[in-house]
GURO-73030 format. One record per residue (C-alpha): x, y, z. Coordinates in steps of 0.1 Angstrom, whole numbers, plus 2048, in hexadecimal, padded with zeros to 3 digits. Layout:
<rec <X Y Z>> ...
! end
This chain:
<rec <E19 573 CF6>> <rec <E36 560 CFE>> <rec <E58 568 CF4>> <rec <E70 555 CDC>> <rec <E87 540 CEF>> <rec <EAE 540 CE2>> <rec <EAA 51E CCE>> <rec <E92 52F CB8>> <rec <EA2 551 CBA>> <rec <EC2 53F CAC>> <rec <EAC 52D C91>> <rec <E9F 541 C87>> <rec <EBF 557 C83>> <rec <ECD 53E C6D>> <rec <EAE 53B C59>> <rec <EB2 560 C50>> <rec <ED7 55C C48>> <rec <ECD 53E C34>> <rec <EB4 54D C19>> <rec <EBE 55B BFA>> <rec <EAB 57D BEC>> <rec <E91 568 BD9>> <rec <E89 550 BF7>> <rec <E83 573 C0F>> <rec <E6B 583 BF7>> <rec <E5B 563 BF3>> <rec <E5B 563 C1A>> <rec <E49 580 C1D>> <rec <E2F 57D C05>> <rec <E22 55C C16>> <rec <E25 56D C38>> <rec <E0B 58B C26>> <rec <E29 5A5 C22>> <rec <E2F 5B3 C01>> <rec <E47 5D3 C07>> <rec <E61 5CA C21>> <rec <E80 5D3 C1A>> <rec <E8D 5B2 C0E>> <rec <EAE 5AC C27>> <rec <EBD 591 C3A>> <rec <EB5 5AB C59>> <rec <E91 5B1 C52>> <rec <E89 588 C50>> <rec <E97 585 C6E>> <rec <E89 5A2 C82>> <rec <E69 598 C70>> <rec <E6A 572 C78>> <rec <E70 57E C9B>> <rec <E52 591 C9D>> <rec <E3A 579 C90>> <rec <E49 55B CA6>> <rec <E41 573 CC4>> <rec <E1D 577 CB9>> <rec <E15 553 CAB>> <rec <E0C 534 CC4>> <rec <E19 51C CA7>> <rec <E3A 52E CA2>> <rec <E4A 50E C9A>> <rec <E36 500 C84>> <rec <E36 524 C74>> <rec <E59 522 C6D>> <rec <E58 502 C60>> <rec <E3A 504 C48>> <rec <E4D 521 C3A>> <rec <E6D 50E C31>> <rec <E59 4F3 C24>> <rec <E47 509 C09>> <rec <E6A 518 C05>> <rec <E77 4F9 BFC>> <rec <E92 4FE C0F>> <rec <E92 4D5 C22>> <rec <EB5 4DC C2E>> <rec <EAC 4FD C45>> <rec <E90 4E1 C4F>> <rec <EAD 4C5 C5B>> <rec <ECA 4DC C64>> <rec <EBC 4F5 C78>> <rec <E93 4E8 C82>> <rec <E9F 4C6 C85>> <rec <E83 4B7 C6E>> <rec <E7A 4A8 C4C>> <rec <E63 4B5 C35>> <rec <E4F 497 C37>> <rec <E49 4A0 C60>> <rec <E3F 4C1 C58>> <rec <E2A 4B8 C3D>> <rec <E15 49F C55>> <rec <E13 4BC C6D>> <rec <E04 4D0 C57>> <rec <DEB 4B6 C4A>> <rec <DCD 4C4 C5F>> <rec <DD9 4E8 C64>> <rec <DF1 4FE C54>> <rec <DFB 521 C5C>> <rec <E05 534 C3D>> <rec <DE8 540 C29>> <rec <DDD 52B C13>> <rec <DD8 544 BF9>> <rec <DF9 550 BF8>> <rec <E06 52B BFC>> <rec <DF1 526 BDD>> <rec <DFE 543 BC8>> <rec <E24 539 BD2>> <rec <E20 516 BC7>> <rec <E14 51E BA8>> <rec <E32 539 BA2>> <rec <E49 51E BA9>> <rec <E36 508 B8F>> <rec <E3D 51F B75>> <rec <E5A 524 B5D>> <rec <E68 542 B4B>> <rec <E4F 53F B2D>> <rec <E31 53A B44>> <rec <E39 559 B50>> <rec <E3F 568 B31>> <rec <E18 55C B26>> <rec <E09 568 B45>> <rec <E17 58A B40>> <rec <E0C 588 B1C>> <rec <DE7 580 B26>> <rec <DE4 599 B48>> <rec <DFA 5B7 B31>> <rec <DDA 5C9 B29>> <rec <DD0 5C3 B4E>> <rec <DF0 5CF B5E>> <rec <E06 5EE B55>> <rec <E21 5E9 B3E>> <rec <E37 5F5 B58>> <rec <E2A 5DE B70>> <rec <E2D 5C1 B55>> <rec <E53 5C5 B4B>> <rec <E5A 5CA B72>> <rec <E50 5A9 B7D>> <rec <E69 58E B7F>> <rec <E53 571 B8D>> <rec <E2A 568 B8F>> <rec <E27 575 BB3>> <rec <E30 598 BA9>> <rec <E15 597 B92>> <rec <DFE 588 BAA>> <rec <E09 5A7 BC1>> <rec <E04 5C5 BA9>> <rec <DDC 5AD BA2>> <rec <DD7 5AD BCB>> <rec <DDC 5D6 BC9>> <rec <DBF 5D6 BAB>> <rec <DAA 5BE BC0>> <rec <DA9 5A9 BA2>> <rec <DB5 590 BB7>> <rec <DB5 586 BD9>> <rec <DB0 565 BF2>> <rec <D8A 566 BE9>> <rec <D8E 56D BC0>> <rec <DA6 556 BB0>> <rec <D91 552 B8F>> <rec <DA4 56A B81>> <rec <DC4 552 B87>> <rec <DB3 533 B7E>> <rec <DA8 540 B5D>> <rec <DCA 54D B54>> <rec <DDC 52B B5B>> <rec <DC2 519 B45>> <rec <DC6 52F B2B>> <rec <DEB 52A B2C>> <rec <DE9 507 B2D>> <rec <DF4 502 B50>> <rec <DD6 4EB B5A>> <rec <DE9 4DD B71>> <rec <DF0 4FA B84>> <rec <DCC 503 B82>> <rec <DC0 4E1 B91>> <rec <DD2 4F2 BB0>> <rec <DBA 514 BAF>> <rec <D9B 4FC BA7>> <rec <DA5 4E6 BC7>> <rec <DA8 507 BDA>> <rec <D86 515 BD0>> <rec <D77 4F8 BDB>> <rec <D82 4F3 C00>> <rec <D6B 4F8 C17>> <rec <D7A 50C C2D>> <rec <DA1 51A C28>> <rec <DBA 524 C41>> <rec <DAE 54C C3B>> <rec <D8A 53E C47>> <rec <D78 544 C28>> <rec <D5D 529 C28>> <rec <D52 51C C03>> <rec <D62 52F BEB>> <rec <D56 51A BCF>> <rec <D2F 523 BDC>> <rec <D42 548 BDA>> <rec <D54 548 BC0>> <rec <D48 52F BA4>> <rec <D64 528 B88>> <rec <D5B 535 B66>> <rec <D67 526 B46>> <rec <D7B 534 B2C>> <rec <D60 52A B13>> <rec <D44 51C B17>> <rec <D3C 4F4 B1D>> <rec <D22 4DF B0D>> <rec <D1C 4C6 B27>> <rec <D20 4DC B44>> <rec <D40 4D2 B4E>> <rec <D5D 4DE B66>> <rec <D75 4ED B4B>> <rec <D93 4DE B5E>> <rec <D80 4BD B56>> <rec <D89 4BE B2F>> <rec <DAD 4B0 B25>> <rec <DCD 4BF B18>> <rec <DDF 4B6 AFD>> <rec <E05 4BE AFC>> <rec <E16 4C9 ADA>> <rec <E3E 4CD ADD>> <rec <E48 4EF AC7>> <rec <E68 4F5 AC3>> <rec <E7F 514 AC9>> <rec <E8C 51E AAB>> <rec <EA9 52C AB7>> <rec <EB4 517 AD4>> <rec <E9D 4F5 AC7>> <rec <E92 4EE AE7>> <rec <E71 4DD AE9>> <rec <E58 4F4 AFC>> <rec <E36 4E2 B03>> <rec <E1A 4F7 AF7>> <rec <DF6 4EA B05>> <rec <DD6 4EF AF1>> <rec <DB4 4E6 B04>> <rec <D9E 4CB AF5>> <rec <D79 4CA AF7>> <rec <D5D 4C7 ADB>> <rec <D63 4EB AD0>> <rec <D81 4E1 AC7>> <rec <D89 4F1 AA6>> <rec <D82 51D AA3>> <rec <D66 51D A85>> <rec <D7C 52D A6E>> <rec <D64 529 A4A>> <rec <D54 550 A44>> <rec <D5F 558 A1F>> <rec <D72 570 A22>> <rec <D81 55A A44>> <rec <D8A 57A A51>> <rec <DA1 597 A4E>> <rec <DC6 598 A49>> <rec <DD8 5BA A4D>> <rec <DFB 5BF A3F>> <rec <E13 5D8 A48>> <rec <E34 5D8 A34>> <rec <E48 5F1 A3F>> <rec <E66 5E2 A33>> <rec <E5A 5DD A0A>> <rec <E64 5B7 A03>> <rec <E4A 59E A11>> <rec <E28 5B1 A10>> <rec <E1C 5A6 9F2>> <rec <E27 580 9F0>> <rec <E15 57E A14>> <rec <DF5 58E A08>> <rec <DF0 576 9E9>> <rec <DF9 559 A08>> <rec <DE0 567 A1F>> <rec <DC4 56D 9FB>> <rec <DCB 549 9F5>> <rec <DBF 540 A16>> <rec <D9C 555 A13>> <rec <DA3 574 A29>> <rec <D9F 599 A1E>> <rec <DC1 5A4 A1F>> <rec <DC6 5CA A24>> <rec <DEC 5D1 A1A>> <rec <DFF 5F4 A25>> <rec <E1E 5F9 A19>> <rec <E39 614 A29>> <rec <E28 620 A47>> <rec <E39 633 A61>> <rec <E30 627 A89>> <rec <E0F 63F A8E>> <rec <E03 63A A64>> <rec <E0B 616 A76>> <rec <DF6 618 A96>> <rec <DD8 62E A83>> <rec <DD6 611 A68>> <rec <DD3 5F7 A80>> <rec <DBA 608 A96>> <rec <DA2 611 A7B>> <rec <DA0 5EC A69>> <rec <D81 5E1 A7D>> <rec <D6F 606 A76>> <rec <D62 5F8 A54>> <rec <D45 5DF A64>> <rec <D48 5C1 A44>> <rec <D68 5BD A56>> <rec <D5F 5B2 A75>> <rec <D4A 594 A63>> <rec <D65 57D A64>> <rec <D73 55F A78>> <rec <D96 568 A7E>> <rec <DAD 585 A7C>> <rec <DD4 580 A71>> <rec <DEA 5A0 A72>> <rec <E0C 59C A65>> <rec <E25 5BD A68>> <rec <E47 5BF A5A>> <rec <E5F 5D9 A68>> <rec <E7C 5E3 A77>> <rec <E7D 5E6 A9A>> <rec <E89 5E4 ABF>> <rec <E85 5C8 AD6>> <rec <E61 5D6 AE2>> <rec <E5A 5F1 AC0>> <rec <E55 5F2 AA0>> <rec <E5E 612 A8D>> <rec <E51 60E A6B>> <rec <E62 622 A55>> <rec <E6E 63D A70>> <rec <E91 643 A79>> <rec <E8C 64E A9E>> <rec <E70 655 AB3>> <rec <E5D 63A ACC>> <rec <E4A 625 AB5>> <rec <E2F 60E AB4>> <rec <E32 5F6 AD6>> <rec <E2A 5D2 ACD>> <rec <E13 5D0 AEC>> <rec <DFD 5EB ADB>> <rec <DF8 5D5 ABE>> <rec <DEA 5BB ACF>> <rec <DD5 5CC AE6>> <rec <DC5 5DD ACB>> <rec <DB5 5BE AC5>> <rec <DA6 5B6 AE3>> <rec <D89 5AD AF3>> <rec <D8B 5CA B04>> <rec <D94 5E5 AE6>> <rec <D85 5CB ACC>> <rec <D65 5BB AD9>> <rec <D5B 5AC AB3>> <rec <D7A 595 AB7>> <rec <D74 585 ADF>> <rec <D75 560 ADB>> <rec <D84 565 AB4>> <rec <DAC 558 AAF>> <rec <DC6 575 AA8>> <rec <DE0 56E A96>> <rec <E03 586 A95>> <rec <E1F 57B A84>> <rec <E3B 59A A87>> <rec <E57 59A A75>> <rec <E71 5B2 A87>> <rec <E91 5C1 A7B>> <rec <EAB 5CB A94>> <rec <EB8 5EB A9A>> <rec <ECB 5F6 AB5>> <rec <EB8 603 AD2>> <rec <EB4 62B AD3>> <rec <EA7 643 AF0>> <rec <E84 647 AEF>> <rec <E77 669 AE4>> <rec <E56 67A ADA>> <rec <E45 661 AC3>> <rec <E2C 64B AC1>> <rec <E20 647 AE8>> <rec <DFF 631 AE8>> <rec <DEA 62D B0A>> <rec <DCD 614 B12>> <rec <DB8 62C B0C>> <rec <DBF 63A AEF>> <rec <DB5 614 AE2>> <rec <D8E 617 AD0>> <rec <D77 602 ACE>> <rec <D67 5F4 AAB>> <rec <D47 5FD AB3>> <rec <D39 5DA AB5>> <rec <D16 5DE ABF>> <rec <D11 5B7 AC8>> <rec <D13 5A9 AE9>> <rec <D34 5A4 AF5>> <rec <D47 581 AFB>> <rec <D5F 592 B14>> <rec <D4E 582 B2E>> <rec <D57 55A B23>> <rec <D76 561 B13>> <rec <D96 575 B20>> <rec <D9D 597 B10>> <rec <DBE 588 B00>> <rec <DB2 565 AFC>> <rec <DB3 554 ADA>> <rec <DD5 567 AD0>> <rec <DF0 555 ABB>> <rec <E0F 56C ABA>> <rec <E2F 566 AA4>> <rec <E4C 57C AA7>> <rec <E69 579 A92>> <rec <E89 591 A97>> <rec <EAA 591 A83>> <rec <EC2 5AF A7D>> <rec <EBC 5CC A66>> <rec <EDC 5C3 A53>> <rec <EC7 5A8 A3E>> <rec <EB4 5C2 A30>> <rec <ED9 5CE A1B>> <rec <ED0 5B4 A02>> <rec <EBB 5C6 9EB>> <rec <EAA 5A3 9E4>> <rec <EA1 599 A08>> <rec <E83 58A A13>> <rec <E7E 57E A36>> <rec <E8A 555 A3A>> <rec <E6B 556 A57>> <rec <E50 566 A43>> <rec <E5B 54F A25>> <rec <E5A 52B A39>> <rec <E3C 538 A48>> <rec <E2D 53C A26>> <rec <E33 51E A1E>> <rec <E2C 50D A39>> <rec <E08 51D A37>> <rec <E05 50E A14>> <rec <E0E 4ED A1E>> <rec <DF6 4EE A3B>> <rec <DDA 4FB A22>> <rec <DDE 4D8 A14>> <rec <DE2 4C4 A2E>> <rec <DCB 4D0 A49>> <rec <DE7 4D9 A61>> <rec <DDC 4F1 A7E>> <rec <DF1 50F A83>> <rec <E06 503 AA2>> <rec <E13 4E5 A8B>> <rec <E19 4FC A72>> <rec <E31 513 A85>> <rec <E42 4F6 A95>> <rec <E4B 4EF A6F>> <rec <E58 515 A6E>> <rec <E6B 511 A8D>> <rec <E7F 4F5 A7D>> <rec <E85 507 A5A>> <rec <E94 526 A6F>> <rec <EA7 50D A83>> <rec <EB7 4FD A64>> <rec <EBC 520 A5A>> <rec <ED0 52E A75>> <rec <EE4 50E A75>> <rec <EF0 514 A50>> <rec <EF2 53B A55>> <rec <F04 540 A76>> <rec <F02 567 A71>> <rec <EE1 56E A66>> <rec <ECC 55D A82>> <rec <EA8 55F A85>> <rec <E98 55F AA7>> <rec <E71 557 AAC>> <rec <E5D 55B AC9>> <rec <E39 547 ACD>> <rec <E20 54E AE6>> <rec <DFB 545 AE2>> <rec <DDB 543 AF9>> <rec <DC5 52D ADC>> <rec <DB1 517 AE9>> <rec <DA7 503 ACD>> <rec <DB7 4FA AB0>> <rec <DBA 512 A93>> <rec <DB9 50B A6C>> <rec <DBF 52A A56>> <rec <DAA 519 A3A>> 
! end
């Protein structure tokens, strides 16, 4: 065990002083440390430590800045390029190659990847855990502690990304699984741990294989293009032709757009179920107890529309105070885990939130995992092909409570979605193209009524194309 020499206790020194907070967390995590206390002291009594104990110490240091991105620490204080490190490290590397793995791909993600990963792992992870996490890799932590995931289980990851459309970040898990031997000295993980699909292939086929298409929707708010990816194969359309094509359950807590959304949804062929003035639990109950009647399970789709006022996470229906119904809840009612009838079936929300100001939480309407039933489907389950919140499209549209003044409102979303359903009943329009059509109305809208904006938020895990007729 030899002991650092001053050259690399002064590196390493100014690497420490160097690093921001989200470059030392980072640090850690590839190093296999995930509660140090994250301080410019700590990396550098840590860095000390390891160089003492590791025959490579230099090339140690400098693999780390390299997947740090940080090229300057590289030629200021190593006195190297990335390229030279990067040839050193062409037959051997250091770092783990798991966690080297799982930090590229949280540095491939932006703020609305992250925002669909938490969507699809939220009835996987604790809600607390959820709204705690400010990047992938603290997901990836609290799924290492479930042993949902480790170096020798990334399926879990790889499924995810596909289903969020972030093929190319699951090319990188695929390459992974299929070395031969990594620097952890796990030999043939793909023998292992063989990929599954999504859904299933016709020909057999790696999923990764099948191509991407990339449709642009825009942010209603901001109109900024955000590309939304939909996978292509020969399933590519959800069957969607069952007369009645499903059920559509409407929940107008609000009293102005119920019924001119039912005779929309009618016109398209579902069995709409409308309740009018519920409070968050008549809410919650109603919701829960759709799929108890068995003709209603017969159908190829599901839409749920709810109108309400609400906080940024809860809707209260037609209470004044109290917790209310969390939005989360809604959705994971619906499940493949709570609703086994509907795996591999789309889900379609469209909210439509009024704002009220936020209030302390108090004894209301608190709703656990468990308390979610199932439908008593008595088939076998598709859980094991298709994720438990695959095939979800949700819509969520919020504007402030002072709308509602106007004794003649009715919502701008909920009618240029209307519309825009109408006109894709005609022309065949799949329902990404026609909420990139609402997008632009709402756009055009908040442009001509600076005070009375309507936001929308879009996240999805289809993965085909859907037609609602």
């Amino acid at each position: 065990m030899a002991l650092p020499d001053q050259c690399q206790l002064q590196a390493i020194h100014q690497t420490a002083a160097a690093l921001d907070s989200r470059e030392r967390s980072m640090l850690f995590y590839l190093c296999g440390v995930t509660d140090a206390n994250n301080t410019t002291l700590c990396v550098e009594d840590f860095l000390r430590s390891r160089v003492i104990r590791h025959e490579r110490a230099h090339l140690f240091l400098t693999e780390l800045m390299l997947q740090l991105g940080r090229f300057d620490i590289l030629r200021d204080v190593y006195k190297t390029s990335r390229d030279e490190v990067e040839k050193s490290l062409a037959h051997r590397r250091v770092l783990p190659s798991f966690r080297v793995l799982m930090a590229n791909i949280n540095e491939g993600m932006d703020h609305e990847d992250l925002n669909s990963v938490k969507f699809l792992w939220g009835s996987t992870l604790s809600r607390e855990k959820i709204e705690n996490a400010q990047s992938f890799i603290d997901l990836i932590i609290e799924l290492e502690k479930l042993d949902k995931v480790s170096p020798g289980r990334v399926d879990f990851v790889e499924e995810c990304l596909i289903n969020i459309g972030r093929v190319d970040l699951a090319k990188k898990v695929t390459a992974y699984k299929m070395s031969a031997v990594t620097s952890e000295g796990h030999t043939s993980l793909q023998q292992r741990h063989r990929a599954p699909c999504p859904f299933p292939t016709p020909n057999g086929s790696p999923c990764l294989q099948q191509t991407l298409r990339e449709h642009p929707i825009h942010n209603a708010t901001e109109n900024i293009s955000a590309p939304v990816y939909r996978e292509q194969s020969q399933l590519e359309f959800y069957k969607c032709n069952t007369d009645p094509r499903g059920v559509c359950v409407i929940i107008d807590c609000v009293g102005n757009d119920g019924d001119t959304l039912e005779q929309t949804f009618k016109a398209l062929h579902f069995n709409v179920l409308l309740h009018r003035w519920l409070s968050g639990p008549e809410a919650f109950s109603v919701l829960r107890g759709i799929f108890s009647q068995r003709e209603n399970l017969r159908g190829d789709c599901f839409v749920c529309c709810i109108i309400s006022r609400g906080t940024a996470n809860h809707l209260l229906g037609t209470d004044s105070y109290g917790a209310g119904l969390h939005l989360d809840d809604v959705r994971r009612l619906f499940n493949g885990d709570a609703c086994p009838a509907l795996a591999g079936k789309p889900k379609v929300f469209l909210i439509q939130r009024y704002d009220i100001p936020e209030i302390p939480q108090c004894a209301g309407t608190q709703h656990r995992d468990e308390d979610l039933e199932t439908d008593g489907w008595c088939g076998l389950s598709r859980c094991d092909v298709v994720p438990t919140d695959g095939d979800v499209f949700w819509s969520h549209c919020w504007t402030g409570e002072r709308q509602l003044e106007r004794g003649d409102h009715s919502s701008v979303y909920l009618k240029v979605l209307r519309d825009a359903l109408h006109k894709g009943q005609r022309r065949k329009t799949h329902l990404l193209d026609v909420h990139t059509e609402v997008n632009g109305a709402i756009f055009e809208h908040n442009k001509r009524n600076p005070g009375a904006h309507y936001h929308i938020e879009l996240k999805h895990t289809l993965r085909k194309e859907l037609y609602l007729h």
